[in-house]
Structures are given as C-alpha cells and as structure tokens.
Short mmCIF file of the C-alpha atoms (twelve columns), coordinates in Angstrom:
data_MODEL
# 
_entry.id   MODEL 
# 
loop_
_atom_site.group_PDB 
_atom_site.id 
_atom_site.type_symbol 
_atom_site.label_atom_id 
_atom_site.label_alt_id 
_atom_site.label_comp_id 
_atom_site.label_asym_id 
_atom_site.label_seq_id 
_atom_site.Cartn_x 
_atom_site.Cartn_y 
_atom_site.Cartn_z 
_atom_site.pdbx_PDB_model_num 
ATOM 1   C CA . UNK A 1   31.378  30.057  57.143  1 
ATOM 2   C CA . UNK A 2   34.268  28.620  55.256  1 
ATOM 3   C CA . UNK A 3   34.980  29.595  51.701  1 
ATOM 4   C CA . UNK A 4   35.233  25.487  50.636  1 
ATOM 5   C CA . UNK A 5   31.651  24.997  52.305  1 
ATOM 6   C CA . UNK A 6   29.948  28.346  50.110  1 
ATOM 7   C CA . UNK A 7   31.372  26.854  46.990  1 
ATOM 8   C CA . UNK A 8   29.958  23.377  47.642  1 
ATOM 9   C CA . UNK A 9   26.714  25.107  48.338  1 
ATOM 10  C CA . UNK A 10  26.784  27.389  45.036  1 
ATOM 11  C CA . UNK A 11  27.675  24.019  42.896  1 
ATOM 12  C CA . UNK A 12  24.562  21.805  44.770  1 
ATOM 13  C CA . UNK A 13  22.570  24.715  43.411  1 
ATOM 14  C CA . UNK A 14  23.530  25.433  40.067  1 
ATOM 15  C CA . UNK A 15  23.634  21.106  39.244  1 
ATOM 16  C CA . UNK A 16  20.142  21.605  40.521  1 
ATOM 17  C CA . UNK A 17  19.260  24.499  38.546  1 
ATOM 18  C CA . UNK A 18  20.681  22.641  35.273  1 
ATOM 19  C CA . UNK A 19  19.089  19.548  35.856  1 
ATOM 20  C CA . UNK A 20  15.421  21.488  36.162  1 
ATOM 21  C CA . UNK A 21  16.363  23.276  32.823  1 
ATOM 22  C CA . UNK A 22  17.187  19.611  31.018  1 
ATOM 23  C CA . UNK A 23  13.376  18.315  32.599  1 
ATOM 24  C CA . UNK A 24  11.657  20.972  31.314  1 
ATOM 25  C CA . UNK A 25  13.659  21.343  27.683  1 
ATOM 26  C CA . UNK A 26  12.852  17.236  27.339  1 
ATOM 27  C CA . UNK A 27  8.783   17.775  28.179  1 
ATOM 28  C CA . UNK A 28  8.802   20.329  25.764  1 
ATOM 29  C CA . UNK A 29  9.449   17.841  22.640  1 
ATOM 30  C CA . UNK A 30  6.419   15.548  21.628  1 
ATOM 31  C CA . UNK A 31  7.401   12.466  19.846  1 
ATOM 32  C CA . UNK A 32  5.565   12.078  17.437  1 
ATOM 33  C CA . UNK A 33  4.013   8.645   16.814  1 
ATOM 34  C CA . UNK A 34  4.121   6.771   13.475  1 
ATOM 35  C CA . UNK A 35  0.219   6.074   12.179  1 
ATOM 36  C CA . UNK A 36  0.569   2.641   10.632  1 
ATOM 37  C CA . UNK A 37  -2.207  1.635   7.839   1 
ATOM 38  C CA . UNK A 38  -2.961  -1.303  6.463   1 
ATOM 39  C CA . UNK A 39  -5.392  -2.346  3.116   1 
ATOM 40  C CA . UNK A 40  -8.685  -3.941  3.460   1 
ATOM 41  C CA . UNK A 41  -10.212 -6.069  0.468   1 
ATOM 42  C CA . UNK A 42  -10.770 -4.486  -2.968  1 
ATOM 43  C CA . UNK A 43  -14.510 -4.343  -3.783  1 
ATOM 44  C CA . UNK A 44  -15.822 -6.425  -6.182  1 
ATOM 45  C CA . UNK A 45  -19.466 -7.196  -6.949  1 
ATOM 46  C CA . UNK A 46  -20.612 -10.591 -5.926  1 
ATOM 47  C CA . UNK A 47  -20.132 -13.480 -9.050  1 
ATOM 48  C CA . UNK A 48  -23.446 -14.908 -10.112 1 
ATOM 49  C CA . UNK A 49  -20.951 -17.975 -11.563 1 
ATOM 50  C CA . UNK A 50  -18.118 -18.741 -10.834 1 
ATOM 51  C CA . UNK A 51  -15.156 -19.439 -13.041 1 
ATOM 52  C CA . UNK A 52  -14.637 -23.172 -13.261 1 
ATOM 53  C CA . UNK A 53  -10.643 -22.691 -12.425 1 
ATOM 54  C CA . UNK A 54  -8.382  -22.578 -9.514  1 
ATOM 55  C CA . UNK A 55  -6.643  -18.597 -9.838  1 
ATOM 56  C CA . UNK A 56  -3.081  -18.073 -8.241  1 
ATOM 57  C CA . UNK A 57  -2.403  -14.444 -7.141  1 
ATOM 58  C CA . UNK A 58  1.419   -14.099 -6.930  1 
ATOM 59  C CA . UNK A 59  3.090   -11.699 -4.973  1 
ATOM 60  C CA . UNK A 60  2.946   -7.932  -6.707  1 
ATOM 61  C CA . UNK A 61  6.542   -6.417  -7.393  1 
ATOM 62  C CA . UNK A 62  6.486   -2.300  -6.446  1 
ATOM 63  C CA . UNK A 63  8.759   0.220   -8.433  1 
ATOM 64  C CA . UNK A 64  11.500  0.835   -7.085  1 
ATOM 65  C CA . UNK A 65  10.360  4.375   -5.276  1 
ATOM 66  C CA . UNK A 66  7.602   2.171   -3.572  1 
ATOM 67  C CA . UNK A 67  10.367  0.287   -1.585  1 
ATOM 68  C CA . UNK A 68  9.512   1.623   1.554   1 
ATOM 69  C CA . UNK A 69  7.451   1.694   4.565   1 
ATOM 70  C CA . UNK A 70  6.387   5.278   4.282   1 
ATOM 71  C CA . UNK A 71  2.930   6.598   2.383   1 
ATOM 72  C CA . UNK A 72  4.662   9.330   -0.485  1 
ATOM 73  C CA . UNK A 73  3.805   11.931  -1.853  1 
ATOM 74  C CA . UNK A 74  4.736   12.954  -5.692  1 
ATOM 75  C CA . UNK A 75  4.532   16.621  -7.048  1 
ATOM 76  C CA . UNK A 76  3.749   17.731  -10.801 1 
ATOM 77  C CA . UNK A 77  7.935   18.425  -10.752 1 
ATOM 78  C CA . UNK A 78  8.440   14.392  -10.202 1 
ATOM 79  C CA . UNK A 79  9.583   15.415  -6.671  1 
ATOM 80  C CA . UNK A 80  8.910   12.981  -4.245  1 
ATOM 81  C CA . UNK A 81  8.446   13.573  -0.389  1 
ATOM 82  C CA . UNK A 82  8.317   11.008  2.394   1 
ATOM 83  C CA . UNK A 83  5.592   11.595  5.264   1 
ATOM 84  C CA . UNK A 84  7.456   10.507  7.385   1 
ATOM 85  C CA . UNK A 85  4.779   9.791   10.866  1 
ATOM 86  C CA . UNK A 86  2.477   7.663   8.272   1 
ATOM 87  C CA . UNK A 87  3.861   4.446   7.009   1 
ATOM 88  C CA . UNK A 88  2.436   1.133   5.924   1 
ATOM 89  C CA . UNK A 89  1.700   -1.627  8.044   1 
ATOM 90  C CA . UNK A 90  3.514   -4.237  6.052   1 
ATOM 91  C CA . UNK A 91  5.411   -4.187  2.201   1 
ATOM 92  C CA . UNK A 92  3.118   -2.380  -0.313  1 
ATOM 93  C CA . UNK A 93  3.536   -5.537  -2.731  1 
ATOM 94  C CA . UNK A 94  2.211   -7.724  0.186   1 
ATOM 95  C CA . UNK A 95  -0.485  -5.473  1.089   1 
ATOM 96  C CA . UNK A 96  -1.869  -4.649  -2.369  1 
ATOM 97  C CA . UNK A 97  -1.597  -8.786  -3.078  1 
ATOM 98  C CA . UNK A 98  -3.726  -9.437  -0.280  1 
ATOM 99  C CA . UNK A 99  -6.280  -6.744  -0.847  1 
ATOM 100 C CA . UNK A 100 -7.002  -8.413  -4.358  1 
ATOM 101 C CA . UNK A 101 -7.321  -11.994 -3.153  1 
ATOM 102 C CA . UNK A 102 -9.407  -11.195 -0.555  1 
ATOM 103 C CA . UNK A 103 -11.870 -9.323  -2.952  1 
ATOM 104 C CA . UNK A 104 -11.714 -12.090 -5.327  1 
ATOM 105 C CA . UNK A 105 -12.247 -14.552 -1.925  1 
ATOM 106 C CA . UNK A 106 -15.406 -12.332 -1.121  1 
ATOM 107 C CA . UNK A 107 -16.817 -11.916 -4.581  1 
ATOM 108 C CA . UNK A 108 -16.629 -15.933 -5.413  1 
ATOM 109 C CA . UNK A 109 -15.760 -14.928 -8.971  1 
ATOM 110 C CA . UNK A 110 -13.542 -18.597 -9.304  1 
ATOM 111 C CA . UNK A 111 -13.681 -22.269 -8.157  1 
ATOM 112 C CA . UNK A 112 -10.836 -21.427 -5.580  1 
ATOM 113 C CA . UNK A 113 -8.369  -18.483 -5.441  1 
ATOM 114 C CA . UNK A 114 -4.984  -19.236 -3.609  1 
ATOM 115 C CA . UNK A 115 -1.209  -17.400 -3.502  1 
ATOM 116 C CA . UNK A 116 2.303   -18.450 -3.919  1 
ATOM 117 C CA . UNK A 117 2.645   -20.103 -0.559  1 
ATOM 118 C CA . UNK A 118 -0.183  -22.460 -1.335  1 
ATOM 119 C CA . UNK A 119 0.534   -25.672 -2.766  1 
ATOM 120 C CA . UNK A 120 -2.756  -26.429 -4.696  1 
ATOM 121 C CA . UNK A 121 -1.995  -26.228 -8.449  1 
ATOM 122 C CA . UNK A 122 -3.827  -23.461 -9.849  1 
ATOM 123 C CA . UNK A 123 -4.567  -23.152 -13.798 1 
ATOM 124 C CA . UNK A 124 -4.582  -19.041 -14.025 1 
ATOM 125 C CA . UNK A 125 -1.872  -16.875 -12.314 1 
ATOM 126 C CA . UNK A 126 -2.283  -13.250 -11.948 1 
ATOM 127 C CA . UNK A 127 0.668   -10.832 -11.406 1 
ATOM 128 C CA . UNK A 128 1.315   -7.586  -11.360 1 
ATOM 129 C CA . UNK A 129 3.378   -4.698  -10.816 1 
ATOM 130 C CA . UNK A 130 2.191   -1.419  -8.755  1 
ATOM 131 C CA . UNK A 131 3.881   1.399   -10.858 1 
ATOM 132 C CA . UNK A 132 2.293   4.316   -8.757  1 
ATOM 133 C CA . UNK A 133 0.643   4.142   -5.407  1 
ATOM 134 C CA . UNK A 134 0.664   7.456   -3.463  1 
ATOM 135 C CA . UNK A 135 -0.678  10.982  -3.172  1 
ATOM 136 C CA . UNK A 136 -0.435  13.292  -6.586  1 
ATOM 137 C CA . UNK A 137 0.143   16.741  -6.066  1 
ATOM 138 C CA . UNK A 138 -0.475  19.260  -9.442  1 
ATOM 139 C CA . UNK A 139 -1.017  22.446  -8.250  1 
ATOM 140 C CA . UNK A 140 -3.728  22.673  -6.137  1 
ATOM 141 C CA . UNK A 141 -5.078  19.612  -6.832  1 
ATOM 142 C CA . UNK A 142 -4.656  16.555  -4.726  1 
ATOM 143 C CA . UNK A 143 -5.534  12.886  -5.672  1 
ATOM 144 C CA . UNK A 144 -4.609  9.509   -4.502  1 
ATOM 145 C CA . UNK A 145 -3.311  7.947   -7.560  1 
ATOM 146 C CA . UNK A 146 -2.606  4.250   -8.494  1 
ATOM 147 C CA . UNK A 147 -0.910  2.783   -11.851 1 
ATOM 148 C CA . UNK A 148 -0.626  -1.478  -11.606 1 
ATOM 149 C CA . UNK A 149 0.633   -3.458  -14.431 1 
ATOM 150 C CA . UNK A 150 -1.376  -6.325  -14.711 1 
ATOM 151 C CA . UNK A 151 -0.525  -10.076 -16.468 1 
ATOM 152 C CA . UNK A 152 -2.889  -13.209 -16.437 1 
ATOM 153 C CA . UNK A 153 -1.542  -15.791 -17.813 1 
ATOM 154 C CA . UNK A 154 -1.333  -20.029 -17.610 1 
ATOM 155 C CA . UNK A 155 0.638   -21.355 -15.087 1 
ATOM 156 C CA . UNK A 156 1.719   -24.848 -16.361 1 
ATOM 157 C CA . UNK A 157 3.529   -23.066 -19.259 1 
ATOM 158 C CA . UNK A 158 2.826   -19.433 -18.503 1 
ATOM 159 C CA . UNK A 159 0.877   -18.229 -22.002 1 
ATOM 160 C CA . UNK A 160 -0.182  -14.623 -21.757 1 
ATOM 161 C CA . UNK A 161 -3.867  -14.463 -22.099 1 
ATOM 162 C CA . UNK A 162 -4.430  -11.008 -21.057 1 
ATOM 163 C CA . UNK A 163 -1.753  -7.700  -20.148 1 
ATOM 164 C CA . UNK A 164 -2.944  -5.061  -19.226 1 
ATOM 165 C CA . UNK A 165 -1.465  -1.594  -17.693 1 
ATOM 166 C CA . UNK A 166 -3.921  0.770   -15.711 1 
ATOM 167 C CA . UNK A 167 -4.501  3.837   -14.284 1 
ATOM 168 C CA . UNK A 168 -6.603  5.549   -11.642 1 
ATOM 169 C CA . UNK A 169 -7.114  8.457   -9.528  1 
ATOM 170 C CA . UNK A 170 -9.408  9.564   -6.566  1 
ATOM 171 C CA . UNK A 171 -9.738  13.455  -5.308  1 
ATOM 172 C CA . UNK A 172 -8.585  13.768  -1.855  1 
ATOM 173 C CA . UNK A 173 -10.402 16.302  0.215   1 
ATOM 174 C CA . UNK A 174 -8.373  16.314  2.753   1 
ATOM 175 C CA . UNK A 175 -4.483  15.893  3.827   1 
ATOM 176 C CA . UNK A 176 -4.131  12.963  6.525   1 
ATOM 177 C CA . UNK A 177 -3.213  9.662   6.362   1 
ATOM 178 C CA . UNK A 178 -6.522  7.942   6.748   1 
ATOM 179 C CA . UNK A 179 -8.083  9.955   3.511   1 
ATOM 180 C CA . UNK A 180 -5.047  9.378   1.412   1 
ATOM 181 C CA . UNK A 181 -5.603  5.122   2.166   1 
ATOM 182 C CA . UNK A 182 -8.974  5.356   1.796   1 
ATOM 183 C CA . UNK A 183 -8.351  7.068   -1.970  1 
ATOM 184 C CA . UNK A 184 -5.641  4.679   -2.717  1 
ATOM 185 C CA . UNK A 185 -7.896  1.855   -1.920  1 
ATOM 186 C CA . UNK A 186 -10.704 2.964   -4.014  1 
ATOM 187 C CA . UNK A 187 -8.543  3.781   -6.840  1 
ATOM 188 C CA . UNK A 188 -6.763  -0.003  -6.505  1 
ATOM 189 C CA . UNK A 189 -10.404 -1.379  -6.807  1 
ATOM 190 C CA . UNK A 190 -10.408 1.283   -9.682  1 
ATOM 191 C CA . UNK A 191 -7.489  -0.289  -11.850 1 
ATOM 192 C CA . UNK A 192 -9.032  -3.983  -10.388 1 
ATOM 193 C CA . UNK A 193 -12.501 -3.443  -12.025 1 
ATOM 194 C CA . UNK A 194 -11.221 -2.482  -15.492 1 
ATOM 195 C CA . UNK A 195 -8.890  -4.779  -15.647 1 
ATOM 196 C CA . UNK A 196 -11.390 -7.697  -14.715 1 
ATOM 197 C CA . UNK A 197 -13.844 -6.312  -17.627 1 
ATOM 198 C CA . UNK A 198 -11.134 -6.286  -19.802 1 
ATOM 199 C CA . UNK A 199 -10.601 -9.847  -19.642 1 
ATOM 200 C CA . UNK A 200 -14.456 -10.327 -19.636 1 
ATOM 201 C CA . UNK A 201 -14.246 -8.646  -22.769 1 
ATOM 202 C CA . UNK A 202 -11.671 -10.532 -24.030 1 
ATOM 203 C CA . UNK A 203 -12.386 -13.891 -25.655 1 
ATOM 204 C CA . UNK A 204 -10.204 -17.046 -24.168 1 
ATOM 205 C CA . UNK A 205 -8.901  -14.801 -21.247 1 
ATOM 206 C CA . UNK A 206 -10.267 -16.683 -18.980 1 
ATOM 207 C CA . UNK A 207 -9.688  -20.106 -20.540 1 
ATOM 208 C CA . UNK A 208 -7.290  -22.488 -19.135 1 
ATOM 209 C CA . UNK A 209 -4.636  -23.229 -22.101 1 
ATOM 210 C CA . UNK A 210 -2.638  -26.093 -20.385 1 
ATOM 211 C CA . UNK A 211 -5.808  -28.132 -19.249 1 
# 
C-alpha cells in the first residue's frame, strides 16, 4: 500500500469525522420561536343609549420606549429588559387603537364610531398617548401595568372637552407571554372605564361644540 493512497484514506476519514461533529453540534441548538400576540376588544358594558354623535378614534402615539415589537419588562430601578421570543403582532399604537374602537363598536355607546382612515366626518375625536404598557417588576411583585393619556375633544375646531391621564395595574401570577397580555388588556379596559366615567361625570363632555 502506497504512502499517497493511506493519506487519502486518513483525510476521507477525518472530513467525515468533522462533518458528523458539525451535524450533531447544529441539532443541539433549538431556535427558539418568536410568540406573536395580538389585542382583542376592550370590554365595555353594553350602552342602553347611544350618544347621538359620530366618534373618531385616531391613531394612539406610544412613548418612545414602546417603539418596538417586543413585550418589556420595567424594574423598580427604571431598568428596562426586552423579552426578546415574545413580541407584538403589529405597532402597540395600532393595536391599543383598535382594541378601543372595537369595544366602543361592541358596546354601541355612539351613533357610529370610525378612525382616521375613514372619511365620514365625525363630531368627537379621541386620542391618546400610551405612556406605559408592559410588565412592572418591584421586588417580588409582578403586575402588568398601563398609563394612557387620554384627550376628547371637537374635531371641526378641536376644543378640549375632556383630558385625562390614567393609570392601572393587574397582578400577574405567572411569567409568560400569554398572562402578561391578558393583564395588559384588562388593565387597558382599566384606564378605558375611568376615563369613560369621567367624561360621564363631566358636564358638556360629550357635547358636540362645532354642531
């Protein structure tokens, strides 16, 4: 046996042994998937009359820590940590828009409730801004917490009727994804609520100033 025909054979076998050590290193990583969530309509009770006007909801703004596609979560130290395999199916603005019109669609509270890519002049416009919309951490304690800044107001000449900034937590009892949206969810409809018996509450807030 030549020397040039063993060393041929030792290579075949070590490029084979390699290659078996690269399949089994790459089937020991998982990839992990991303869990993608999305927000269903806020719960409202059912109107027993409906407002006589046409509401707009225009798209909610997000501070500026909300700007991404990734649920958060904030510690008592103002740290704030991605988690990073659970993300939102859509922007946060778009998603927490939607949930509110949909509630008010559901609950009939108004003549006819429409957004910003409607053309059907409206008399009320509701905006907002989400200020806080993720998991709180303070020691030991765990909540889903939600802060939304809201503003009614006319939309011919855009007269504040009612402004409004509010706050709202749910305990989490546990750590995934799916119990941290449910908690931000109920604390949206949370902040919704008191804002809407705010303006129940207060007188001409849910007049029409430029009929």
């Amino acid at each position: 046996m030549s020397f040039d025909s063993d060393l041929r054979r030792g290579f075949s076998r070590a490029l084979v042994g390699t290659s078996l050590l690269a399949i089994a290193s790459c089937s020991a990583v998982s990839i992990v998937e991303t869990v993608r969530y999305t927000l269903p309509p806020v719960e409202l009770e059912r109107a027993t009359h409906r407002i006589p006007y046409v509401l707009r909801i225009s798209d909610f703004e997000v501070a500026p820590h909300l700007e991404t596609e990734h649920l958060l979560t904030q510690f008592e130290d103002a740290r704030i940590v991605v988690r990073s395999s659970e993300a939102w199916s859509a922007p946060l603005g778009s998603l927490v828009t939607n949930s509110i019109l949909a509630g008010l669609l559901e609950s009939e509270r108004f003549r006819a409730v429409v957004d910003d890519h409607e053309a059907a002049r409206a008399q009320l416009v509701l905006r907002g801004r989400v200020e806080d919309f993720e998991e709180w951490r303070d020691g030991g304690t765990r909540q889903a917490a939600v802060t939304v800044g809201f503003v009614l107001s006319g939309e011919d000449r855009g007269e504040i009727l009612l402004q409004k900034r509010v706050e709202a937590k749910v305990p989490l009892q546990r750590e995934d994804g799916a119990t941290l949206v449910h908690g931000l969810h109920r604390a949206l409809g949370d902040a919704f609520r008191i804002f809407l018996s705010s303006a129940e509450e207060s007188a001409g807030a849910w007049s029409a100033p430029d009929r």
